[in-house]
N, C-alpha and C positions, 0 to 999 in steps of 0.2 A: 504494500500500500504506500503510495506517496503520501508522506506527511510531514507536519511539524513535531516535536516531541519536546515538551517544557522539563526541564532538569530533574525536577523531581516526579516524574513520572515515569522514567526510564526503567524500565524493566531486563533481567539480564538476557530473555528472549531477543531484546531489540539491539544487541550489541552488535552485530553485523551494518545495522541501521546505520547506526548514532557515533561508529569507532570505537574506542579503547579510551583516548583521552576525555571522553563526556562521559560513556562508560562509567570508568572510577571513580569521576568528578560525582557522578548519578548518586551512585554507590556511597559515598562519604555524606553528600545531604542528607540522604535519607538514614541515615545512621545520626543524626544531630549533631554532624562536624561543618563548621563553617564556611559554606561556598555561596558563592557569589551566584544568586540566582539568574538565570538565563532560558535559552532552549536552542534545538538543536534543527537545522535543516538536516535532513534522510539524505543520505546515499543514492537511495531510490529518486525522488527528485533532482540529483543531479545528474542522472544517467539518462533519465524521462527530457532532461532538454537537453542532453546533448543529442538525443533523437531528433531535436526536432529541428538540427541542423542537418540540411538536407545530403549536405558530404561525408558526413562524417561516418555512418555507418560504414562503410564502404572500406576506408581507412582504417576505423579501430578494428576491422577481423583481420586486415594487409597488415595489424600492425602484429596482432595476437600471433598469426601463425608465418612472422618472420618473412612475408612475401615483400612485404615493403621493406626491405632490409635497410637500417638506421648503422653506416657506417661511420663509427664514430672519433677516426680518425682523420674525417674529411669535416673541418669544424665548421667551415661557411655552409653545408649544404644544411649540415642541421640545426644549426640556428635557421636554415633558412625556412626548414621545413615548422621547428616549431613556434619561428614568427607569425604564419599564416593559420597554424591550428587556434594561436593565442587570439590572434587579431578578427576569428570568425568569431572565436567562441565571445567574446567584448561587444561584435558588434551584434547580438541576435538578441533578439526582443524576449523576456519573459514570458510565460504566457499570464494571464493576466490575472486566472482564478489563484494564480499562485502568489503575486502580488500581492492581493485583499488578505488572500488569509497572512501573509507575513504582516503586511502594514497591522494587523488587529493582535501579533502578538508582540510588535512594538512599540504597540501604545501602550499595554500593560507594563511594559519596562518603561518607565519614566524617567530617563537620563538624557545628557545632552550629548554622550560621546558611549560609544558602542567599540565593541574588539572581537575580533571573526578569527576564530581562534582554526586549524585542521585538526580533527579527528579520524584518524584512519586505523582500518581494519582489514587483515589478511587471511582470507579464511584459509586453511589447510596451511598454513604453515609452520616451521617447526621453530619456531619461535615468537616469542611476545613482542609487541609492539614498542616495547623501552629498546631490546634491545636490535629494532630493525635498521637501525641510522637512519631512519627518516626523520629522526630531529633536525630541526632547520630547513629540509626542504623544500617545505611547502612556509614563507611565515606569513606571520598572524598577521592583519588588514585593520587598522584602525580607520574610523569613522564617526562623522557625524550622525543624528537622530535623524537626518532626512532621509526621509524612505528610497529616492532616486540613489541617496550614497549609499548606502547599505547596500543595494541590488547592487553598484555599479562594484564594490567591493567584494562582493558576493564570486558575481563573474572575473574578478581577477583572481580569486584563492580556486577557485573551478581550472581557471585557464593554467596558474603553474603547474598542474599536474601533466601538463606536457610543453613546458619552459626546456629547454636545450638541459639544461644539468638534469631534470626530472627525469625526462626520455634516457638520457645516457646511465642514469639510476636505475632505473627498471629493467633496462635491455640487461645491463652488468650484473644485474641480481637475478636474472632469470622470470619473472614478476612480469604476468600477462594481465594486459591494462584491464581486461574484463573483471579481473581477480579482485582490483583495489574498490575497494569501498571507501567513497571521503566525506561523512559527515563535518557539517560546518556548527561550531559551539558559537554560539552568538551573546554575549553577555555584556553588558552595562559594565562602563569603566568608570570607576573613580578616584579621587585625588591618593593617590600611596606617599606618605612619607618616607620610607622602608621598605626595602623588598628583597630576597635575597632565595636560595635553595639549603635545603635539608636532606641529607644522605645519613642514612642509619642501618649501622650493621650489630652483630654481638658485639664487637672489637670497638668501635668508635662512633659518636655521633660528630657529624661537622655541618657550622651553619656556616653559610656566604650570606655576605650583605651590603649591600650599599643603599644610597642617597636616590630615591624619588622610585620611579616603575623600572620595574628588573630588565629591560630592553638593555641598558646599558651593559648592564653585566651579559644580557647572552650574547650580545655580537660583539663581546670584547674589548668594550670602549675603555674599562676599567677593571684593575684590579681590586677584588673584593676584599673587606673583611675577611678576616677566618678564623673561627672559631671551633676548638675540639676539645670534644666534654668525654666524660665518662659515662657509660649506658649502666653499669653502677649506682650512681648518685646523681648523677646528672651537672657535676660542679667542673669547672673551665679546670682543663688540664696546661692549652697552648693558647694563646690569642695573638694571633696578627693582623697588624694594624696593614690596610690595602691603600692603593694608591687611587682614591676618586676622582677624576677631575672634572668629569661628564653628570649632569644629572637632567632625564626625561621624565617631565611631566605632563598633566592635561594641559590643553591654551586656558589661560587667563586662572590659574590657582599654582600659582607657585610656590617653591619651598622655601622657607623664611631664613634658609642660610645661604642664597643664590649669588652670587656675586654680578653677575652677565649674563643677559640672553643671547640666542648664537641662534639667532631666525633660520639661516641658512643651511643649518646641520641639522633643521629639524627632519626627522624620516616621515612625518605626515601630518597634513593642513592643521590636523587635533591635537596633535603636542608641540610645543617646546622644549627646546634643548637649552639648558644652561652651562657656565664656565662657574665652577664654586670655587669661590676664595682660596688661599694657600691654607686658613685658619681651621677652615669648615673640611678641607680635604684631610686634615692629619686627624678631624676630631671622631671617634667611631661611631659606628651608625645604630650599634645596637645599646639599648638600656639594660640594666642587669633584668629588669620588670619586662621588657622584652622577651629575654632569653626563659626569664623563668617559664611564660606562659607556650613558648616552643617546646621547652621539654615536656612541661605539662601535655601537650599536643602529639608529642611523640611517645610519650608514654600509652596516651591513648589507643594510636595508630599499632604500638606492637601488638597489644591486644586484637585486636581487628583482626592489623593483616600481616601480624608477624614481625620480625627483627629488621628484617631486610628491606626497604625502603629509599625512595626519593621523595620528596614535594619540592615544589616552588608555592612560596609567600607572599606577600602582601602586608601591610598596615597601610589599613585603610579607613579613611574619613568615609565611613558609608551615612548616608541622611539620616538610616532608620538608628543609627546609634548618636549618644553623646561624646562619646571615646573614642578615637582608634581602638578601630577589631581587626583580629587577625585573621586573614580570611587565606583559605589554600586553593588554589586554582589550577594544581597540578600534580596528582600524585600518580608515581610507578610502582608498583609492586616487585618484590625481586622475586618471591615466589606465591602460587596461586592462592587466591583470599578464601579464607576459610567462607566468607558465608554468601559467597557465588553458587546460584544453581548450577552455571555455565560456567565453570572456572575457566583461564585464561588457560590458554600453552603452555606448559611448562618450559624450562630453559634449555632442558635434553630431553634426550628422545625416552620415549614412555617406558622402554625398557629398564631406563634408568634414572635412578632416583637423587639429586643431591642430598649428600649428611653433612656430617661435621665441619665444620671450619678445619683445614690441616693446618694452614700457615697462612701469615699475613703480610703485605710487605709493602714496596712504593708500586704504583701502578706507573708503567714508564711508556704502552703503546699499549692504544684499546681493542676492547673487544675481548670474546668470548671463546672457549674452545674448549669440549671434552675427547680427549684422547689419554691413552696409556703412558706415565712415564718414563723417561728414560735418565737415571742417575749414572752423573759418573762422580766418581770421588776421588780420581785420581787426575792429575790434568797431564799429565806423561803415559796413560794408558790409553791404546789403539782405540779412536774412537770412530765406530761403525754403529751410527745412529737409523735405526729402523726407520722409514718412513714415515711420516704421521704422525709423530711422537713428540711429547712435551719431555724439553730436554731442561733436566733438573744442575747445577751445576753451582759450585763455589764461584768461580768468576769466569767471564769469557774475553777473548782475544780476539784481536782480528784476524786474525790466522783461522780461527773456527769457520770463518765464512761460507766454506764451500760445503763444511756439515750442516752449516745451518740451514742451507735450503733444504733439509729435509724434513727439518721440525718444523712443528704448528704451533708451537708455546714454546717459552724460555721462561724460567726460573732459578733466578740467583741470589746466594748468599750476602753478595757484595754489590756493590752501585751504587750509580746516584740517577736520577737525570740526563746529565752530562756523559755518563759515563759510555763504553765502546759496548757493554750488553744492551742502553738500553738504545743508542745509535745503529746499532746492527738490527734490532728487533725494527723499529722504526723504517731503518730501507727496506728491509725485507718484505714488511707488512703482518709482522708475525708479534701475534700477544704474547705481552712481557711482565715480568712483576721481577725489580729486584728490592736489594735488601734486606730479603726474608731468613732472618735468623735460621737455624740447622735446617733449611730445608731441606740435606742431602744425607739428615738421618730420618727426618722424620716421613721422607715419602720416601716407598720402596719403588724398582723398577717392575715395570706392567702392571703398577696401582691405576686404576683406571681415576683420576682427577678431571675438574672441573675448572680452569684457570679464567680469573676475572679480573682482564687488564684495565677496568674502569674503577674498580674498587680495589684492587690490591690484593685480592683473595684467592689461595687454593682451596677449592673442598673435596673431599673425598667424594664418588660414587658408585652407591652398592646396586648392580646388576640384581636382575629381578633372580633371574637364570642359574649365576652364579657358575654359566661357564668359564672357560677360558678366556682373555681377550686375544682376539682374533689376531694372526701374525700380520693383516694388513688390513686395521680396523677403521669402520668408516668414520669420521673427523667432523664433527658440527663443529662450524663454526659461525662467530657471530662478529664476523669483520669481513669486510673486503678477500678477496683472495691477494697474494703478495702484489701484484700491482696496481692499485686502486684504482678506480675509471675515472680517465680525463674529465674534469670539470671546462665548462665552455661559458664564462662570467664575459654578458657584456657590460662595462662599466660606467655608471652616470659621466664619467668625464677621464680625461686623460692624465694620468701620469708623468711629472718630469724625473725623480728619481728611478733610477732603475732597478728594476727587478730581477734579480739574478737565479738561478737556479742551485743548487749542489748537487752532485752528484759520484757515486761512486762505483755502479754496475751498471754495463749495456744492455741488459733485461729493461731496465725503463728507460732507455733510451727514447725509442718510438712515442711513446707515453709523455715523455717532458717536451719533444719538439712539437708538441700542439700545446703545450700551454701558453700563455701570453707571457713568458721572458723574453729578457732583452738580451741571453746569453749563460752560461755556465759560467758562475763568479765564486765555484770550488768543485775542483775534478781533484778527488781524493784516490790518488796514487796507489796506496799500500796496501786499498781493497782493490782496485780498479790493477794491478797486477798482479793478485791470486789468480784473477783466470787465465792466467797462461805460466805460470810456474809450475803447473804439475805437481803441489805439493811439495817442489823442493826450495829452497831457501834461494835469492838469487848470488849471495856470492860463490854456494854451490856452484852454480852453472856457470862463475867465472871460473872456477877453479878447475874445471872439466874444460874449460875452452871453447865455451857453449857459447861466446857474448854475441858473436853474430845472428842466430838464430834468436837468442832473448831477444835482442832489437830489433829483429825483423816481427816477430809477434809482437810486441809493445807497438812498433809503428803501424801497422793494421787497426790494433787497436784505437791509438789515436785518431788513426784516419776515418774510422767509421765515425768516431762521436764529433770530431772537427769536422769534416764535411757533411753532415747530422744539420749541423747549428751554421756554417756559413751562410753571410758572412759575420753573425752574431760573434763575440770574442769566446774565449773558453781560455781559463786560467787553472794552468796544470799544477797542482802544488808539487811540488818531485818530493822524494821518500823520506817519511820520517821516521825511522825501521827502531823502535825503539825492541832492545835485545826478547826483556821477557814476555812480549806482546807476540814473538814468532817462532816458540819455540818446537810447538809441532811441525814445523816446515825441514822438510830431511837438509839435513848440513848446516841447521842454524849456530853459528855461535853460542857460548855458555851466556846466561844473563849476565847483565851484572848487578853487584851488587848495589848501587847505585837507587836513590829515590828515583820513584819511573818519571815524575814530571821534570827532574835536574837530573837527569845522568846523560850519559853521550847522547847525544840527539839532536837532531834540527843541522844546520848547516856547520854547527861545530863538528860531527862525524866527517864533515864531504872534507875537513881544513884536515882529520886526522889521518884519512883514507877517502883519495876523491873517485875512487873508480866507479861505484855505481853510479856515482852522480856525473860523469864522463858518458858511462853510457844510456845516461837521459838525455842530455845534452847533444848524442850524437843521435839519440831516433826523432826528436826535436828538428834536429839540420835536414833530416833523412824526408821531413813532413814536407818543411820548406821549400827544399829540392823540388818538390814532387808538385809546389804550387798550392799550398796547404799555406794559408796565409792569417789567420786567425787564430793560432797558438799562443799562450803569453805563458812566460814563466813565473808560480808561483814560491817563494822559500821560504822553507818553514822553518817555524823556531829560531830567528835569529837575535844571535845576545849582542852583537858587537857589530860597527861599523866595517871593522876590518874583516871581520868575516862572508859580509854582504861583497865587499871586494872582491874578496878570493873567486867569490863567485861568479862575480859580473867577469870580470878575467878570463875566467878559465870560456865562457860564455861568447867573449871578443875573442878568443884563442882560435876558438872554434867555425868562429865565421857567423852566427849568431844575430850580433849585433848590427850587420851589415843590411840588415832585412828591418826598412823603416817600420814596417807594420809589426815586429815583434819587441815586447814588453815586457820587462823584468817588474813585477812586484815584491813585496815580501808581507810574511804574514806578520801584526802586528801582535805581539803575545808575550813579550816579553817586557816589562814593565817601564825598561831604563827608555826604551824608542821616544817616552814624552819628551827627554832631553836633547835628544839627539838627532830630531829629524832637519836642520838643517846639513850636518854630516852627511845623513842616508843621500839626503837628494843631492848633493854637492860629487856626492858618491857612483851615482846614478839611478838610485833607487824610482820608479817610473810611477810607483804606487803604492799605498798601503792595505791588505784587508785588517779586519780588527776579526782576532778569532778570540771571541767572548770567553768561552770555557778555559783555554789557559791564563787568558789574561785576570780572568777575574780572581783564578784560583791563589796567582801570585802575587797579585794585589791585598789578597782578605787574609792569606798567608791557609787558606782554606785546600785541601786533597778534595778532589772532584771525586774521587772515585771511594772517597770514606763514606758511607751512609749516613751512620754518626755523626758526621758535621756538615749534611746533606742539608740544613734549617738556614746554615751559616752562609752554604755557598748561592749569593742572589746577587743577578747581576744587576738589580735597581740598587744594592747599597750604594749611598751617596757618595762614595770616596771614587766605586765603579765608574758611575755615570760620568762624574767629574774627569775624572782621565779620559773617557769614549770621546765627552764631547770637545776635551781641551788637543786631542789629539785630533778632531776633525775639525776645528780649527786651523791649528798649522796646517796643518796638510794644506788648506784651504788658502790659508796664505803664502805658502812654498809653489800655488798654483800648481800643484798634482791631485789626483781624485786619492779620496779613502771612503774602501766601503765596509763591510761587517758582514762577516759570513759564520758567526755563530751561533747557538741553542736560543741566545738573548733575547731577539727579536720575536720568535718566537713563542717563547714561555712567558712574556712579558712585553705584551702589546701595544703599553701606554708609552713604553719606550720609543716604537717607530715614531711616534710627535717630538717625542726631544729630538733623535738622529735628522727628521726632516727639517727640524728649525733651524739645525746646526748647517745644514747642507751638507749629508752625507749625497756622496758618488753613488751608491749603490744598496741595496741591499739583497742578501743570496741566503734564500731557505729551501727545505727541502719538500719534496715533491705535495707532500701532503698539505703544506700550509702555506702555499701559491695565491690561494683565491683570495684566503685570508690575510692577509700579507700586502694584495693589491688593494683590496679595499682599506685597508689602515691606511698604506699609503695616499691614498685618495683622499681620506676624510682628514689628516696630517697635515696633506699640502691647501686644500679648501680650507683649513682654519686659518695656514699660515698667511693665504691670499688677501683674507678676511682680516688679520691684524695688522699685515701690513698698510691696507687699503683703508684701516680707522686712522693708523699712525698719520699716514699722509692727509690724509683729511683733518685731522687735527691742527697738524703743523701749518694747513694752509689758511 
């Protein structure tokens, strides 16, 4: 039946209807927890008009059964294609009895600003709707109370289900459009002082929060609050304080700590965006009378629906109250609610059941996966890892790399962040959790676990069967497979910094040359030549009198990923082979003894023994040769002026130099570069990157790779930021580019606004945080335009 469905009359019959996220929302009002009353347009009604576009049928079966094949490597055709599905479905008239009856349950909500939230539902699949990544997807549509906005926002949350990212979502997951069910949650918005998310396990509760309606916090505008309490007692264990500097509201009820309106940044006619003070950014958002009545509210919800849990919040100025109430507008379940007729999917397959928490640790790359463990405990013992297997392990190397295509999980004792387990998990595309105390006593091998890279959780699970697990067992997972599908972002406006890539395997090669970079601004060597070492060590292969052949494979290689990106640049950092990181590679050197972030390494190795770095240098010449003109040399680690020489040298030695189009940079990471960069350039140095993760480490006198001091190592500490941006200064006045190609930007997105104010060169992330990455920059440079343009108006 097409219909409307008012929030609290959702039944768990009508979940297919109504989605998952109204769903639960349903679910919690009618249990006496507090949601924002609303209703829901049907699924059924949106599929009822898109009948009654007269093309469309036609298309959605060409598209169901793959006859309209959506190549999604050819990025113009399918933006072009899902322009035209977007711009029918916008321009087609309602039909009318559908109109009257919405306009009659919009007058019951008497508000002057409305939020059209997606609810979707996937029947037969073998997972729940938290963890389908469809968050974000489709987002929410703010609007005014005029019935013409409403509809007209209606047809835009309708039309992203086949927006260019949408389409390339669905084809990559397998997911036949007939399949998706999208109810639309229609509810009354009002003024939030506060808004933030709640995650609750047995192990830990943690609130986010910030200043005005939670928008800012989901598209990254700001670092949150963060709060972690005890499911114990409920009393603050950790509190930190986040960096706010964005705060969205309704138009015309602003928050009484606002410093500046920012018209221009608002995302819809309905809210405003503000600039809050330096005062009001340091001051936290949450009251202790806050916090109490979240735990109170989580206490409730374990009862419900168990330990395991998400909401998103509010404090909210509703009419019918005299107080801010806390109202919840989104809750996940991690497992099925006990007082569902319909319970949800479970998170594995029916065969198996999650138990106990094993271990708990940092979640370092999301997403989901139950498979059989595989422990090793020895890091010198032959490691032939089965297929499919979550590999349990003390710490990993980058040497591990070509085992690790095999695993579907990584679990380590040691990490951070930063570290090469959770970097590795990350290219690969493969769910991670380190710094999980004894994880490699207390999970045996072909323990069938359950690994949750969003939470940081191993759990045990017990087989109905209690056979054997299978020698090549089937692998849910609840991620992307290893190379996530090209996202195709066209942007409100252009870009002048540039957006770089990283990279380290020609597995996604194909994959990153459709993304909107401006080039490869870190081709990481030391993994990007495991695949042609054959597992042996490369001074090995000088010592066998192999270096001809190593440099004829290394030049191929180059030559694919250079000619890939031409004429875009690609900045090769050459080897920074630190001992204990290679030790599985047959004929490695003994470690040394030596701390791994200070001991031989970076271009002080190439001054003690230049030969491998000889024969970079020579498959470099070998590119040039060949007409390969967009190579630039990156060096790593360098401490000293005179070292950076040795290398330019040996570089003019070689004929190198002679080739105007090639560029010597270095990586910026070593602390003393603040003082010294009229030397470098005097030197020849043609550029700097800033690689965050060492730099920061030697700055805060912080180990990236300790766990235990994982709190400490932030690349917003102010001593950090102060050096990035004092070093993109000089540079800036030495008239050479510096750009930043570490974890920083990434993990800490408030940061792109400072690099953009500073005029960085560049910025180079990896494959996953592209989209995100360009839109920061975007919204970075529009603020920056925007101050400049008050400045000048000021002065004149």
């Amino acid at each position: 039946m097409n219909k409307l469905y008012w929030l609290h009359e959702i039944q768990p019959s009508d979940r297919v209807c109504v989605g998952d996220k109204a769903f639960y929302l349903s679910q919690l009002l009618q249990h006496g927890y507090p949601v924002i009353s609303g209703f829901v347009v049907s699924s059924q009604i949106w599929r009822s008009f898109l009948e009654t576009i007269h093309w469309f049928n036609p298309l959605l079966a060409d598209f169901a059964d793959s006859a309209l094949y959506l190549n999604l490597q050819k990025a113009q055709q399918l933006q072009s294609i899902a322009q035209q599905i977007r711009e029918g479905i916008v321009a087609t008239e309602i039909p009318t009895d559908f109109v009257a009856a919405l306009d009659t349950y919009i007058q019951q909500l008497s508000a002057p600003v409305f939020i059209l939230r997606p609810s979707l539902y996937f029947p037969g699949r073998s997972i729940n709707h938290r963890n389908s990544q469809t968050t974000g997807l489709i987002e929410a549509q703010f609007c005014f109370s005029d019935q013409a906005d409403i509809i007209i926002s209606l047809k835009q949350m309708w039309a992203e289900v086949f927006s260019a990212k949408s389409l390339t979502y669905w084809q990559y997951r397998g997911i036949q459009l007939q399949r998706i069910n999208l109810g639309v949650l229609i509810q009354p918005l009002f003024p939030a002082s506060v808004s933030g998310k709640l995650e609750a396990d047995r192990q830990q509760w943690v609130i986010e929060s910030t200043w005005g309606l939670g928008t800012s916090l989901m598209r990254g505008e700001v670092v949150a609050d963060r709060y972690e309490l005890s499911p114990e007692n409920g009393t603050i264990q950790t509190q930190t304080l986040g960096n706010k500097r964005y705060a969205h509201c309704i138009r015309n009820t602003p928050l009484d700590i606002q410093e500046q309106p920012l018209p221009e940044l608002s995302i819809s006619p309905c809210l405003q965006t503000y600039l809050l003070n330096p005062s009001h950014q340091q001051q936290p958002s949450l009251t202790q009378e806050t916090i109490d009545r979240l735990v109170d509210r989580i206490k409730g919800l374990n009862t419900l629906i168990g330990d395991h849990f998400t909401l998103e919040w509010l404090l909210s100025s509703h009419p019918a109250t005299l107080t801010p109430s806390l109202f919840v507008t989104q809750v996940n379940p991690g497992l099925p609610l006990s007082f569902l007729e319909e319970a949800p999917v479970p998170l594995v397959p029916s065969s198996q059941t999650p138990s106990s928490l094993k271990v708990s640790g940092l979640a370092v790359a999301s997403g989901q996966v139950t498979a059989p463990a595989y422990v090793i405990h020895h890091l010198t013992e032959d490691l032939n890892i089965p297929a499919g297997a979550i590999l349990v392990a003390s710490s990993i190397t980058p040497d591990w790399l070509p085992l690790l295509r095999q695993a579907v999980g990584i679990i380590t004792e040691q990490g951070t962040m930063t570290s090469h387990s959770a970097i590795l998990a990350r290219e690969l595309g493969i769910v991670a959790i380190v710094a999980a105390p004894k994880a490699t006593q207390l999970i045996q091998t072909g323990e069938v676990i359950l690994i949750d890279g969003d939470r940081g959780e191993v759990h045990t699970v017990q087989t109905s069967n209690l056979e054997p697990v299978p020698a090549n067992p089937v692998v849910q997972t609840l991620r992307p497979p290893a190379v996530p599908p090209p996202t195709f972002v066209i942007p409100s406006g252009s870009i002048g910094t540039r957006l770089m890539i990283n990279l380290s395997q020609t597995r996604t090669l194909e994959q990153a040359n459709h993304l909107p970079v401006d080039g490869v601004g870190l081709l990481r060597s030391e993994l990007l030549l495991l695949e042609v070492l054959d597992g042996i060590h490369p001074l090995q292969w000088i010592a066998e009198g192999r270096q001809s052949k190593l440099v004829k494979r290394l030049t191929e290689l180059l030559h694919q990923i250079a000619t890939t990106f031409q004429p875009r640049p690609v900045f090769y950092r050459s080897l920074d082979l630190r001992s204990h990181e290679f030790q599985h590679l047959q004929g490695s050197p003994p470690p040394s003894s030596r701390d791994s972030a200070l001991g031989i390494r970076g271009t002080f190795s190439y001054v003690l023994d230049p030969t491998l770095f000889d024969l970079e240098l020579a498959t470099l010449m070998h590119l040039y040769q060949s007409r390969v003109s967009n190579l630039n040399l990156l060096l790593p680690f360098v401490r000293t002026v005179e070292e950076f020489r040795f290398c330019r040298q040996r570089a003019e030695h070689i004929g190198l130099t002679l080739y105007p189009q090639f560029q010597i940079w270095m990586m910026a990471e070593v602390p003393s570069v603040l003082f010294l960069v009229p030397e470098y350039v005097q030197a020849g140095v043609q550029g700097f990157s800033i690689g965050t993760n060492d730099f920061t480490q030697l700055l805060l006198g912080v180990d990236r790779d300790e766990a235990q001091m994982a709190d400490h190592f932030n690349a917003l500490h102010p001593a950090v930021v102060r050096a990035i941006t004092h070093l993109i200064d000089l540079a800036n006045q030495a008239g050479i580019p510096c750009s930043i190609c570490g974890q920083a930007p990434v993990q800490y997105p408030d940061l792109i606004d400072i690099l953009v104010h500073h005029g960085i060169h560049s910025i180079s992330v990896e494959t996953s945080a592209i989209e995100q990455t360009q839109q920061a920059i975007l919204r970075a440079e529009q603020r920056l335009l925007l101050e400049t343009a008050r400045s000048q108006e000021q002065q004149g």
